[in-house]
Biopython code that builds the backbone (N, CA, C, O; Angstrom):
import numpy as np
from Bio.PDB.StructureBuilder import StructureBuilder

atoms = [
    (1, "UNK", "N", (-17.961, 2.670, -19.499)),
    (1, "UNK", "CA", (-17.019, 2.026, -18.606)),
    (1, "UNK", "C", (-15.838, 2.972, -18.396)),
    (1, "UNK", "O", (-15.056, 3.308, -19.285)),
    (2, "UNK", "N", (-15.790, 3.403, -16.993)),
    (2, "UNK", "CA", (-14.637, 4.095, -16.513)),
    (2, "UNK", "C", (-12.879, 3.718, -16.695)),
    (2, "UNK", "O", (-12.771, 2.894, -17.603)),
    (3, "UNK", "N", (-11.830, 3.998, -16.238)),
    (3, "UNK", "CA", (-10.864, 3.191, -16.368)),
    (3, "UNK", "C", (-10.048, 3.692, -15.322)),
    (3, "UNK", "O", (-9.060, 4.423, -15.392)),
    (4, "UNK", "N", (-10.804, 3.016, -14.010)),
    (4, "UNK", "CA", (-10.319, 3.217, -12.885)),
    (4, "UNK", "C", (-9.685, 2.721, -11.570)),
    (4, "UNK", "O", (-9.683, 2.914, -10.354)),
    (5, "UNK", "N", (-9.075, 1.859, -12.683)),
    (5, "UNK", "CA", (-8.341, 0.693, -12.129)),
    (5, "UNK", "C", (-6.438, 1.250, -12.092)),
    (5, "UNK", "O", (-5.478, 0.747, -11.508)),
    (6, "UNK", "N", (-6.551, 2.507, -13.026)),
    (6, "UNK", "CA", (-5.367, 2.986, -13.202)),
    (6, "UNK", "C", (-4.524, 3.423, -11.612)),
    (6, "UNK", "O", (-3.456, 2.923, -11.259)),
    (7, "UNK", "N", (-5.317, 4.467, -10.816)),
    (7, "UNK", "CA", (-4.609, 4.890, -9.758)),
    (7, "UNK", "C", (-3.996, 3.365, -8.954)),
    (7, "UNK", "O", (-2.826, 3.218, -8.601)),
    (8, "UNK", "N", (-4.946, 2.469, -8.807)),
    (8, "UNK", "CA", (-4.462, 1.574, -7.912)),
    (8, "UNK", "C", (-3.094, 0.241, -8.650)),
    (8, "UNK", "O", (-2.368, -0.440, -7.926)),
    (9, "UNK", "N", (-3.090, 0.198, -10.419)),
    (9, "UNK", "CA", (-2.145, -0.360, -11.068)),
    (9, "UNK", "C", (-0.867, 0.584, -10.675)),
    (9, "UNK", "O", (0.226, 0.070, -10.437)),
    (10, "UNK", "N", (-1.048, 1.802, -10.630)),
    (10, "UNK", "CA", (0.072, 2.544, -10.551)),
    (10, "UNK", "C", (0.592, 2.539, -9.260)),
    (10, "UNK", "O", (1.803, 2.316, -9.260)),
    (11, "UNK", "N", (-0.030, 2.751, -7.863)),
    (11, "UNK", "CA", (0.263, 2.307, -6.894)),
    (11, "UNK", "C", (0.764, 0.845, -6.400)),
    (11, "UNK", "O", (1.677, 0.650, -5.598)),
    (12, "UNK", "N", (-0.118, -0.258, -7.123)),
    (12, "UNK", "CA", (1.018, -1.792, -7.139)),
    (12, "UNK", "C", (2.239, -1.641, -7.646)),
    (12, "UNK", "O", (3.246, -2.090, -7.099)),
    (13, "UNK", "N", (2.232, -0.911, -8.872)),
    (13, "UNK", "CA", (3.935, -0.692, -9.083)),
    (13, "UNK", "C", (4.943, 0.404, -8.829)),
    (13, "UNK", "O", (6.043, 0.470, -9.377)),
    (14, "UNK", "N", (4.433, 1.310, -7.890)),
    (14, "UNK", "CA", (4.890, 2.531, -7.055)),
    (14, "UNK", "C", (5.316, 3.091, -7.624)),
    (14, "UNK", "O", (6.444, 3.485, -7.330)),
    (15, "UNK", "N", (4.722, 3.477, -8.757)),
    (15, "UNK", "CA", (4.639, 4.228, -9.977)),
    (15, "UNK", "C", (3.757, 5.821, -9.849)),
    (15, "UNK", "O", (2.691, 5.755, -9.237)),
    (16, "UNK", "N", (4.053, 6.819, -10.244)),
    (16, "UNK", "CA", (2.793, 8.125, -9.746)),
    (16, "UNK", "C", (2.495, 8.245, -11.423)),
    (16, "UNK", "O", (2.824, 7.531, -12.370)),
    (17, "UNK", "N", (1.678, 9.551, -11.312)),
    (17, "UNK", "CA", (1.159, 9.752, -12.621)),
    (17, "UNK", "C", (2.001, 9.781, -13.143)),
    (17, "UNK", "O", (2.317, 8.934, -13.979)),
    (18, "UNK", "N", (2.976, 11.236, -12.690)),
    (18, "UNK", "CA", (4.066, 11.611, -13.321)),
    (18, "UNK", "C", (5.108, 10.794, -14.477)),
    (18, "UNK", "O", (5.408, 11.072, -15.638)),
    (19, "UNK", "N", (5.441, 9.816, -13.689)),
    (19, "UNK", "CA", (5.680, 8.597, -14.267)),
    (19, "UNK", "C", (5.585, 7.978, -15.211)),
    (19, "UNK", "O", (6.501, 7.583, -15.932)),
    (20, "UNK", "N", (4.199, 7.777, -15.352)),
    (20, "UNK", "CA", (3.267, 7.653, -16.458)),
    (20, "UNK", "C", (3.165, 8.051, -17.700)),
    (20, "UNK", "O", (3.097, 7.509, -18.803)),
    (21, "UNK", "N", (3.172, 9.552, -17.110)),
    (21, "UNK", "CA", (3.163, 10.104, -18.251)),
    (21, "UNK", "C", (4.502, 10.683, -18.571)),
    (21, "UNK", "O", (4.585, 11.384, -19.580)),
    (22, "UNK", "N", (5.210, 10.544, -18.079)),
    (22, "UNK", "CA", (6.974, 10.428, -18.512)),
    (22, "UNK", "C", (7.049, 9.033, -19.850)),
    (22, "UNK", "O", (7.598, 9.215, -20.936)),
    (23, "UNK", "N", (6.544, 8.039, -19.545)),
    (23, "UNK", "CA", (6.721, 7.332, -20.333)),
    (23, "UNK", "C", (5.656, 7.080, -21.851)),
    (23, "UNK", "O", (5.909, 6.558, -22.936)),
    (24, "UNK", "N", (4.331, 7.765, -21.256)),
    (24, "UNK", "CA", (3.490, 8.069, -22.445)),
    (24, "UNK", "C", (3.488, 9.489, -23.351)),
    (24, "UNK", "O", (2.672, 9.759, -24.233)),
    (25, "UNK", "N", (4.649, 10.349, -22.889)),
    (25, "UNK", "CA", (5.541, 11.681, -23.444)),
    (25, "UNK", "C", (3.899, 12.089, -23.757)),
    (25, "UNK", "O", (3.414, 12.120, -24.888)),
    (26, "UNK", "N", (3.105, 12.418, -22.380)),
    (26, "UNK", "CA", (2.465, 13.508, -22.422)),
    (26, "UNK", "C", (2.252, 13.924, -21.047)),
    (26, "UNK", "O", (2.972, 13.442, -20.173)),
    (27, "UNK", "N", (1.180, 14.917, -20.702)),
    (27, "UNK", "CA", (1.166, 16.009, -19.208)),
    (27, "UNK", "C", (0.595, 14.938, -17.957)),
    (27, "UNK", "O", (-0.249, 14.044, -18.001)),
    (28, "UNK", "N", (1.406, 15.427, -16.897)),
    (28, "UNK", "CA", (0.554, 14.643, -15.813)),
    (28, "UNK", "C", (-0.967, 14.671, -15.767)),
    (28, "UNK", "O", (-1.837, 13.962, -15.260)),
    (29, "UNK", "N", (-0.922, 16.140, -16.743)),
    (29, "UNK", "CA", (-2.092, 16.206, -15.857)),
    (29, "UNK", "C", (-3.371, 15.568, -16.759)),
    (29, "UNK", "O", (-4.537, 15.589, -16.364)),
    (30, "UNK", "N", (-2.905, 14.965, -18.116)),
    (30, "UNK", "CA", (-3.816, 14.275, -19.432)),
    (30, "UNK", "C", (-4.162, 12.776, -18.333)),
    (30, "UNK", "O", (-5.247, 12.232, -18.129)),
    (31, "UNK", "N", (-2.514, 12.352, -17.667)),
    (31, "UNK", "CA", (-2.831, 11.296, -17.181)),
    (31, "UNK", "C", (-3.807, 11.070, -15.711)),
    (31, "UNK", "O", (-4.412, 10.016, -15.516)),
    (32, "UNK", "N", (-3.839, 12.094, -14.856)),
    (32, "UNK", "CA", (-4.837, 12.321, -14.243)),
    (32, "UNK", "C", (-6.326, 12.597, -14.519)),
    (32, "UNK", "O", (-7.268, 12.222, -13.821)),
    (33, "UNK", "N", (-6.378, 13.288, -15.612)),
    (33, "UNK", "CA", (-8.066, 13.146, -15.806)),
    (33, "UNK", "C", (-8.412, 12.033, -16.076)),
    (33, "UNK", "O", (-9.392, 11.603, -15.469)),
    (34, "UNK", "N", (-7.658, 11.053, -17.205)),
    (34, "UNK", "CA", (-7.876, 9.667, -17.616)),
    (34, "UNK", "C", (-8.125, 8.879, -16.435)),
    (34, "UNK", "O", (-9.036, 8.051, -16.410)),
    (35, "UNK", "N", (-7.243, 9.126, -15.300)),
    (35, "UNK", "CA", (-7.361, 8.121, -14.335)),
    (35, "UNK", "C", (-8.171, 8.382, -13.436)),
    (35, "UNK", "O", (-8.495, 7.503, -12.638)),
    (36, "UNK", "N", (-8.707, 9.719, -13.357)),
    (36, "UNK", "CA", (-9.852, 10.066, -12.276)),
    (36, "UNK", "C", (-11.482, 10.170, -12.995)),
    (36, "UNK", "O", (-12.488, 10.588, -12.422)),
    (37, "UNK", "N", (-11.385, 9.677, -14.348)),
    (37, "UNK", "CA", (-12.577, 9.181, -14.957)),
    (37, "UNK", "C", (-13.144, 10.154, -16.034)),
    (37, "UNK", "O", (-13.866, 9.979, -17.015)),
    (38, "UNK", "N", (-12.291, 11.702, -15.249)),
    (38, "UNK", "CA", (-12.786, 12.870, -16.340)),
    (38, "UNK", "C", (-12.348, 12.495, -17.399)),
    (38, "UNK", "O", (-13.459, 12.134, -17.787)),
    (39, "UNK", "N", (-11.696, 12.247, -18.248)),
    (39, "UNK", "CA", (-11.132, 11.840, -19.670)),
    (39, "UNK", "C", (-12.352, 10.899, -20.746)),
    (39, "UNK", "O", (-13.306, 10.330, -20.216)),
    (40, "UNK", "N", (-12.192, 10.871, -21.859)),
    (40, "UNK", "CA", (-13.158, 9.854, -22.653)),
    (40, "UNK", "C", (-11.679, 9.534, -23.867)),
    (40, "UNK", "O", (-11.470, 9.938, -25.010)),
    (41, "UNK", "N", (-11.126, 8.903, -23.213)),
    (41, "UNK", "CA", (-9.850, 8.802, -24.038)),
    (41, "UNK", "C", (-10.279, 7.272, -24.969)),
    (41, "UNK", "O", (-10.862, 6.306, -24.476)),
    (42, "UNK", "N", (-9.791, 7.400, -26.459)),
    (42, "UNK", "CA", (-10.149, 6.534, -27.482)),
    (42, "UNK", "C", (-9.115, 5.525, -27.065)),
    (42, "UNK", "O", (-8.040, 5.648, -26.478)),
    (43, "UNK", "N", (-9.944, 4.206, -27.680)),
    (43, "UNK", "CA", (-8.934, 2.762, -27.014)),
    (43, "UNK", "C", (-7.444, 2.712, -27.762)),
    (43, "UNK", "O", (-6.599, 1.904, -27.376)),
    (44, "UNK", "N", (-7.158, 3.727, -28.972)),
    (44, "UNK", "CA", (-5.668, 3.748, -28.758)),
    (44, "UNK", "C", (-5.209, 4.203, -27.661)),
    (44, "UNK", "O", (-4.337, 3.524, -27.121)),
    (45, "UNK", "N", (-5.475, 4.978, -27.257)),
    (45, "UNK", "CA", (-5.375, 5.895, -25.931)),
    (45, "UNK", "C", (-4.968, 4.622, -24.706)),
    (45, "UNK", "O", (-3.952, 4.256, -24.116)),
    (46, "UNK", "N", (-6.090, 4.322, -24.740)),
    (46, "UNK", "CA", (-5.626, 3.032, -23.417)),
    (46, "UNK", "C", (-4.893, 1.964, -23.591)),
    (46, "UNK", "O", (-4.499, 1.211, -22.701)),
    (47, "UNK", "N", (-4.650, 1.855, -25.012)),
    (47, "UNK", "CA", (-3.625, 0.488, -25.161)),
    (47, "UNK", "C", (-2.607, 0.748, -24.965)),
    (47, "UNK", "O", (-1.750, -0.071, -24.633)),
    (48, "UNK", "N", (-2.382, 2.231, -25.150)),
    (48, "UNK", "CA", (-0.732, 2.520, -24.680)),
    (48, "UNK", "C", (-0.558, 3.030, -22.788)),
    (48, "UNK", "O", (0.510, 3.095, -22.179)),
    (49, "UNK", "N", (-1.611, 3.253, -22.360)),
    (49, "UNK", "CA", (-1.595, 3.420, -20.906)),
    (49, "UNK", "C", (-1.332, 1.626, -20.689)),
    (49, "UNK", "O", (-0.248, 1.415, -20.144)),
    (50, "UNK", "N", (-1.985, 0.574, -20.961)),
    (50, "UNK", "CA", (-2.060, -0.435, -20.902)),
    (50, "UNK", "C", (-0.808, -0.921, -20.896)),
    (50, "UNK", "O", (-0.355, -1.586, -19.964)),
    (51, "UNK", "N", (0.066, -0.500, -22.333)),
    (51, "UNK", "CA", (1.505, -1.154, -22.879)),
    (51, "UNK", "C", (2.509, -0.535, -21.606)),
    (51, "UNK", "O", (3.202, -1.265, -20.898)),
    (52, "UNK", "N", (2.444, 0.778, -21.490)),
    (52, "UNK", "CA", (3.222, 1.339, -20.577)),
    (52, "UNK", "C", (2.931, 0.926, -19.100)),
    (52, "UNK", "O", (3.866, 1.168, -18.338)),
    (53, "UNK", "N", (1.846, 0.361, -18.547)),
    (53, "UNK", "CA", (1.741, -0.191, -17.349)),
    (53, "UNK", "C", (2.329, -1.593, -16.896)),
    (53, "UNK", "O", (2.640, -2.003, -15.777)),
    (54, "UNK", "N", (2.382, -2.305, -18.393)),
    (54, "UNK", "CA", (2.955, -3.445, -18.783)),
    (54, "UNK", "C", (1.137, -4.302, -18.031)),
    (54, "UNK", "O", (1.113, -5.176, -17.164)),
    (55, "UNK", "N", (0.254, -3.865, -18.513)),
    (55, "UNK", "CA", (-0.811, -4.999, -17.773)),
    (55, "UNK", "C", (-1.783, -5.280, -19.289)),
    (55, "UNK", "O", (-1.703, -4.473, -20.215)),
    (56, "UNK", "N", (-2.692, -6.537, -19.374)),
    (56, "UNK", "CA", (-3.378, -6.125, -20.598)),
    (56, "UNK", "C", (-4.349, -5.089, -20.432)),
    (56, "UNK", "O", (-4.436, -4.553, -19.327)),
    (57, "UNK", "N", (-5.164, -4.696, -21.463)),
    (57, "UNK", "CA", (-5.926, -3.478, -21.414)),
    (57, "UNK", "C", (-7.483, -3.757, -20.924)),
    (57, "UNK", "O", (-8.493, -3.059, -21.007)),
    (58, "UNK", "N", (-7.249, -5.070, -20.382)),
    (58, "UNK", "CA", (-8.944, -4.970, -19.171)),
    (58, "UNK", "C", (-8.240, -4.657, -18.554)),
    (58, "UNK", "O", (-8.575, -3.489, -18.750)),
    (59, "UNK", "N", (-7.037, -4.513, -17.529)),
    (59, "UNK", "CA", (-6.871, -4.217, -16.381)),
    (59, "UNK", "C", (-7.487, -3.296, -15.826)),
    (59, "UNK", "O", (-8.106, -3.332, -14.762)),
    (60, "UNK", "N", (-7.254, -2.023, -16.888)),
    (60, "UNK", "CA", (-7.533, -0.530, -16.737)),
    (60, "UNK", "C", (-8.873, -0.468, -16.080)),
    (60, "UNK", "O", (-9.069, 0.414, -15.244)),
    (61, "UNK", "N", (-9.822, -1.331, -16.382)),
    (61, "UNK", "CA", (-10.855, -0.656, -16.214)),
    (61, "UNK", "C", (-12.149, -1.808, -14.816)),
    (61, "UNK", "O", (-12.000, -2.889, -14.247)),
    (62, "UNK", "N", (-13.244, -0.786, -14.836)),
    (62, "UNK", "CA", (-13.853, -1.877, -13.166)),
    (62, "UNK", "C", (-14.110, -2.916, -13.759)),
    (62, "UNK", "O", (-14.493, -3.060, -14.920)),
    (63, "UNK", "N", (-13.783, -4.123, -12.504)),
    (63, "UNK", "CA", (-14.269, -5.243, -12.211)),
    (63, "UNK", "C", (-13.341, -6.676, -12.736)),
    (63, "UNK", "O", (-13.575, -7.877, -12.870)),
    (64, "UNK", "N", (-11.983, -5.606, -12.964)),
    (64, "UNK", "CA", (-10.545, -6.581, -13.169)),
    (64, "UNK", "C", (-9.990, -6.829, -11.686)),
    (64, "UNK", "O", (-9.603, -5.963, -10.901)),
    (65, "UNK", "N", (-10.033, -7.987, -11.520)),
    (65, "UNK", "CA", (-9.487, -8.640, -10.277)),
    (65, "UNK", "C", (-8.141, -8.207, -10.338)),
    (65, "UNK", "O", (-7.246, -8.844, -10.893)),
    (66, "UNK", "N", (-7.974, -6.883, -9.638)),
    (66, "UNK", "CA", (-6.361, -6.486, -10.024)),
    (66, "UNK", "C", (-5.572, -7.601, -8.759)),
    (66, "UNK", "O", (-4.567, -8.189, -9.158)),
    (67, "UNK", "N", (-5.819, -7.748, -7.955)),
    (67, "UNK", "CA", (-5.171, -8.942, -6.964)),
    (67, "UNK", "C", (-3.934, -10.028, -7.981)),
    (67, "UNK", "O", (-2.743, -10.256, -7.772)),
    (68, "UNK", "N", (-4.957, -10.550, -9.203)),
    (68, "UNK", "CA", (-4.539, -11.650, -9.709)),
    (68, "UNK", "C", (-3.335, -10.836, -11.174)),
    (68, "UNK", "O", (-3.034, -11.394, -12.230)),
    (69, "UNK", "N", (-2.917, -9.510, -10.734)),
    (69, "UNK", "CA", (-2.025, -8.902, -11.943)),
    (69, "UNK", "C", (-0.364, -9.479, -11.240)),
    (69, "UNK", "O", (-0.287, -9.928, -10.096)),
    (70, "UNK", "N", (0.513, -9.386, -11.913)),
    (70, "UNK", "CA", (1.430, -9.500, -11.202)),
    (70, "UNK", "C", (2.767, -8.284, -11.515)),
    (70, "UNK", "O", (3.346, -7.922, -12.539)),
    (71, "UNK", "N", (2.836, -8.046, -10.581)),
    (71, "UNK", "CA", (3.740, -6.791, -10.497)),
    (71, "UNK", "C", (5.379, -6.831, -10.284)),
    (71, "UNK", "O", (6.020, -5.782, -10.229)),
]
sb = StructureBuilder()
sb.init_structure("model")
sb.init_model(0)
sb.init_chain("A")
sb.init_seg("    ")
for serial, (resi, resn, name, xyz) in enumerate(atoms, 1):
    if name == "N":
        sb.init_residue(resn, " ", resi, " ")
    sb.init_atom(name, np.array(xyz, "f"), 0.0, 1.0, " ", f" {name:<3s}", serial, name[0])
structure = sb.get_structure()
């Protein structure tokens, strides 16, 4: 299971990678592979993409009705 629900959570909250990873104090560019699927990042890994998105940690990934998140 991918976790590619990230680009479009970050776009509901007009948020960029950068961002992201400003607040997860690592490289844009760790947070771009994660979010473009190249990454195999361990579920600590995503609980804190998760904590820092402020969404729970299905969000992240397909077949979360992101519609029903609230931003």
């Amino acid at each position: 299971m991918k976790a590619t629900n990230i680009k479009a959570i970050l776009q509901k909250k007009n948020m960029t990678d950068s961002d992201l990873a400003r607040l997860l104090n690592v490289t844009r560019q760790y947070v771009n592979a994660i979010s473009c699927g190249r990454g195999n990042p361990s579920v600590n890994v995503m609980e804190r993409f998760a904590a820092a998105l402020d969404v729970p940690l299905s969000a992240l990934f397909d077949g979360y009705p992101l519609d029903k998140l609230k931003v």
